[in-house]
C-alpha positions in Angstrom: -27.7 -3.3 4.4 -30.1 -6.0 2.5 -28.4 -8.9 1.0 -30.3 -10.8 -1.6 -29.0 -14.4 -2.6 -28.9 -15.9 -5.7 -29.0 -19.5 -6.0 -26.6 -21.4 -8.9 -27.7 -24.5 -10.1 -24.0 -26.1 -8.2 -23.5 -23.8 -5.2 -25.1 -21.3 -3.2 -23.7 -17.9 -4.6 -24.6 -14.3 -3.2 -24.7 -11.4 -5.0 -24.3 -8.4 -2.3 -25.3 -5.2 -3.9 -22.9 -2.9 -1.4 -22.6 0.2 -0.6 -19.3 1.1 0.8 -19.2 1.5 4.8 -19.0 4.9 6.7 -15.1 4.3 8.4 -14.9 6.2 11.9 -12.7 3.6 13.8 -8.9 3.9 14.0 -9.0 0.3 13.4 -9.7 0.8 10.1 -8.2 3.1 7.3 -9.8 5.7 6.0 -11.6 4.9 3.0 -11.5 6.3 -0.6 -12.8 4.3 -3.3 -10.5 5.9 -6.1 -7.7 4.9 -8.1 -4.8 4.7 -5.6 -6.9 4.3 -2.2 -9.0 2.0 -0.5 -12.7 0.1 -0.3 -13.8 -1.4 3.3 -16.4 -3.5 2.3 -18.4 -5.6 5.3 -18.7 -8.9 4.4 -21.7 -11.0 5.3 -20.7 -13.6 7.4 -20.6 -14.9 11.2 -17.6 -16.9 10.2 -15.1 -17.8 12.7 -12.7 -18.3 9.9 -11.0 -15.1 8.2 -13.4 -15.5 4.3 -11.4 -15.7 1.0 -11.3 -12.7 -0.7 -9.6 -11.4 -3.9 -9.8 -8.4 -6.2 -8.6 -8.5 -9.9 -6.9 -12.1 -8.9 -5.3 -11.1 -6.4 -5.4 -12.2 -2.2 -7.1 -9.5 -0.7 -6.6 -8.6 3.4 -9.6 -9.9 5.9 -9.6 -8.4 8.9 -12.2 -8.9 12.2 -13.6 -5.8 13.5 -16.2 -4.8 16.1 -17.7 -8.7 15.7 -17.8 -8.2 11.6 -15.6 -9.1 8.9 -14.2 -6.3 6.3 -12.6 -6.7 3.4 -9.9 -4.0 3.3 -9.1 -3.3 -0.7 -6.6 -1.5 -2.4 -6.9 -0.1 -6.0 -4.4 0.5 -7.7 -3.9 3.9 -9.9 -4.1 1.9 -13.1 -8.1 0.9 -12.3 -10.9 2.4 -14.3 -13.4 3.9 -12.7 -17.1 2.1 -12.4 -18.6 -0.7 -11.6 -15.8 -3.5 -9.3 -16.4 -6.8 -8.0 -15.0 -8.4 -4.9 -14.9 -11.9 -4.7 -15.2 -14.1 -1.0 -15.1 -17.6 -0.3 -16.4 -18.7 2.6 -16.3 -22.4 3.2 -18.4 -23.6 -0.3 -20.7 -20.3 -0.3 -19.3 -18.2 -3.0 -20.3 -14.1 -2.6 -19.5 -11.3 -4.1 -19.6 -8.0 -3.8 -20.1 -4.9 -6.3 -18.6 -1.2 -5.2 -17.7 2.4 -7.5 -14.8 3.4 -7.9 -14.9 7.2 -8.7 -12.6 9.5 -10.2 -9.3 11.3 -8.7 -7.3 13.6 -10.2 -3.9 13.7 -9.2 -1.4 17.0 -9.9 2.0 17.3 -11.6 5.1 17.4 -10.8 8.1 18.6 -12.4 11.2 17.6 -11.0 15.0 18.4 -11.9 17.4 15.5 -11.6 21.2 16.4 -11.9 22.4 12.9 -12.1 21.4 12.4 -16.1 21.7 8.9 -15.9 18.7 8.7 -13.3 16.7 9.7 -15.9 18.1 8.1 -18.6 20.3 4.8 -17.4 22.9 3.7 -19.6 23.0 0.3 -20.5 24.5 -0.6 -17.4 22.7 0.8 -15.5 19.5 -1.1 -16.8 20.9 -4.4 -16.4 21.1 -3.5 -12.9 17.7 -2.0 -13.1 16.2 -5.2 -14.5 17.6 -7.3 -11.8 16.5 -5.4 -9.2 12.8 -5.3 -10.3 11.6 -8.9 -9.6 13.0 -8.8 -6.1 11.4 -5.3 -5.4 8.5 -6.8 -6.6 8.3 -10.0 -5.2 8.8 -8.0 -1.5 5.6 -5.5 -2.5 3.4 -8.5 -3.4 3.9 -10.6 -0.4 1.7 -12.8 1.1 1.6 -13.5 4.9 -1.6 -15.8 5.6 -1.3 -14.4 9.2 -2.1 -10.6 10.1 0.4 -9.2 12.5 -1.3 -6.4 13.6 -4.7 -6.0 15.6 -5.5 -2.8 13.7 -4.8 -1.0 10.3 -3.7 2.5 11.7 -0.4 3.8 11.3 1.8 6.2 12.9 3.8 8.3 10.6 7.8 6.9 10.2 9.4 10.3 10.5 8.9 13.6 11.7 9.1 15.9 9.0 7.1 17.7 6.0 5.2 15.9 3.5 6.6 17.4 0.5 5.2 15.7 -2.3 1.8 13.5 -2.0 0.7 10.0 -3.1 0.0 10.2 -7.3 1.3 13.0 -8.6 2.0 12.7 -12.4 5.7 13.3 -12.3 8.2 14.3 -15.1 11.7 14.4 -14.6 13.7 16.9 -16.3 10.5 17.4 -18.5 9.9 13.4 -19.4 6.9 12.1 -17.9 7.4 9.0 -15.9 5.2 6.8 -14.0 3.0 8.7 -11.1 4.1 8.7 -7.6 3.9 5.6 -5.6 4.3 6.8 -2.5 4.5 9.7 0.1 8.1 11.7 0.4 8.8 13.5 4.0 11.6 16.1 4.2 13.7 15.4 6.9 17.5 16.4 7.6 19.9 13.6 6.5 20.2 10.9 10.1 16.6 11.7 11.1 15.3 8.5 12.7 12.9 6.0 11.0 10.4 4.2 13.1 8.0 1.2 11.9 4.5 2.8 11.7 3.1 -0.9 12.7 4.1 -4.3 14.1 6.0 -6.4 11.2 8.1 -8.4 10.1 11.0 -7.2 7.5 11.2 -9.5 4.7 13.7 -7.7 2.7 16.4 -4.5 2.3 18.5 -3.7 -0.2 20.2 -0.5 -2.1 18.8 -0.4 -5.4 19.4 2.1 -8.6 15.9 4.6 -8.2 15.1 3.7 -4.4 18.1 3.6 -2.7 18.8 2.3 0.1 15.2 0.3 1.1 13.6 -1.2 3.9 10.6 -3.5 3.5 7.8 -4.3 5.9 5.5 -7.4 5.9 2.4 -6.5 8.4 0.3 -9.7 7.3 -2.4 -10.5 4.5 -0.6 -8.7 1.6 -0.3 -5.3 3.3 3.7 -4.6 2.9 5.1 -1.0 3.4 8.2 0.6 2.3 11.0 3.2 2.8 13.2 4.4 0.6 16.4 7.0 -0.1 17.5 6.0 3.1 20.9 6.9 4.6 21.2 3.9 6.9 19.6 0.8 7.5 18.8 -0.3 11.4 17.2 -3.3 10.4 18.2 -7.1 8.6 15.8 -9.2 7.2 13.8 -11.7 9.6 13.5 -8.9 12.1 10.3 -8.8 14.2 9.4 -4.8 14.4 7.0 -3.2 16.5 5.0 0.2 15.9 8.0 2.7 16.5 10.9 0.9 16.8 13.7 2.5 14.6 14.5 0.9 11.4 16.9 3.6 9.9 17.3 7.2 9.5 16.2 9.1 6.6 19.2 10.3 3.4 19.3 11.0 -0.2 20.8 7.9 -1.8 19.6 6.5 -5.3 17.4 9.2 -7.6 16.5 12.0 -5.0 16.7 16.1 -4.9 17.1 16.2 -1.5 17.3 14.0 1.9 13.6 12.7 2.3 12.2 9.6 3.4 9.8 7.7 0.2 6.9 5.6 2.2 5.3 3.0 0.3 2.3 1.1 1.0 1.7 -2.2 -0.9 -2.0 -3.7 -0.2 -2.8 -6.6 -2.5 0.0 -5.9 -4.5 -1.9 -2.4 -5.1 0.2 0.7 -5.0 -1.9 3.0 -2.1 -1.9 6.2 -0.5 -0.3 5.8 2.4 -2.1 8.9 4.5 -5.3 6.1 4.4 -3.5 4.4 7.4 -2.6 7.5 9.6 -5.8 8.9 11.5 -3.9 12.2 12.4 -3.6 12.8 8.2 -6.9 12.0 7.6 -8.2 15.2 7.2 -5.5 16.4 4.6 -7.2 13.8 2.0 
């Protein structure tokens, strides 16, 4: 890869014209540079010091591997596709780096919720709704400066089926809502939850669409989720590691049916959580 700098008239600024890297190392995800997945973009630097990265304004996770620096980016469904720009920081040397984003398209779903007012809350319900919303997401856009893991791949958190994938464009009872944020796994009611990573939990709670919900901080805005749980094996400040049981899997808040919903929050960007788990990799 050939980086050509750019000298501005007040700093030293590079311009990397990138092409996104080749990922065959469990230590990394897997990469898809679409809306909803991930660009690992290798950063120019022999920096002993994690760089400064963001994406749209927002902190983005550095991570060391095999003596280089990646930037591990995650794109939320809402981007367009095109041209991106990834900005770094490395002491006063300002890069950044250009990658496509292509396009994805996800199917639809159509689902058929008994409970009316989990389609259509009452008022309320919404008041409830509206309260729980900042602290849901204050929990996915956390920032940890340190990264509590030595590698990004995941086991899964349940045995089970994965019966509906990352994006679908759902409707329920045949009004479209927003598309699925996460990965559901059909398990019997009890089955055991496990942490797919080290972590910390920085938050739980029992909430009006999600249920009962555990939250995972792993370090350097990557946060993962689990919702419709039955119980919850874990209390906030708890140090997790990778398979340690946090709960077991239920149906509580909107659900057809007793199934784990895995999140995965990177840079405050809804992802496809099969990115992280090398034995899924193939399903993409």
């Amino acid at each position: 890869m050939t980086f050509k700098p750019l000298i501005a008239p007040f700093f030293a600024a590079l311009v990397c014209s990138t092409s996104l890297i080749n990922i065959s190392h469990a230590a990394l995800p897997m990469q898809q540079a679409v809306p909803g997945g991930i660009a690992v973009i290798k950063l120019d630097t022999d920096s002993t010091d994690a760089p400064t990265a963001t994406y749209q304004g927002k902190r983005v996770l550095t991570i060391k591997y095999d003596q280089a620096w990646h930037a591990v980016v995650g794109i939320p469904l809402s981007a367009n596709t095109g041209k991106h720009t990834l900005d770094v920081a490395i002491g006063k040397n300002q890069q950044q780096y250009r990658f496509d984003v292509t396009g994805k398209e996800y199917e639809s779903q159509y689902l058929t919720i008994e409970n009316k007012r989990q389609v259509n809350p009452n008022d309320e319900d919404m008041k409830r709704i509206n309260s729980e919303k900042s602290e849901i997401a204050n929990a996915l856009a956390h920032w940890n400066e340190h990264l509590l893991i030595e590698g990004l791949n995941f086991i899964l958190p349940v045995e089970g089926r994965l019966s509906s994938p990352f994006g679908l464009r759902r409707y329920f009872n045949n009004q479209p809502r927003r598309p699925h944020s996460g990965l559901d796994i059909a398990a019997p009611i009890g089955t055991p939850i496990h942490a797919p990573a080290d972590g910390v939990v920085i938050e739980t709670g029992d909430y009006f669409f999600n249920g009962k919900s555990v939250f995972i901080d792993h370090g350097r805005g990557l946060v993962t989720m689990y919702g419709h749980m039955n119980d919850i094996d874990a209390v906030v400040g708890q140090r997790v590691k990778q398979g340690d049981k946090i709960g077991t899997v239920g149906k509580t808040g909107r659900s057809t049916g007793p199934h784990l919903h895995w999140g995965v929050s990177l840079n405050d960007s809804r992802i496809d959580p099969t990115l992280f788990v090398p034995e899924l990799y193939n399903t993409n």
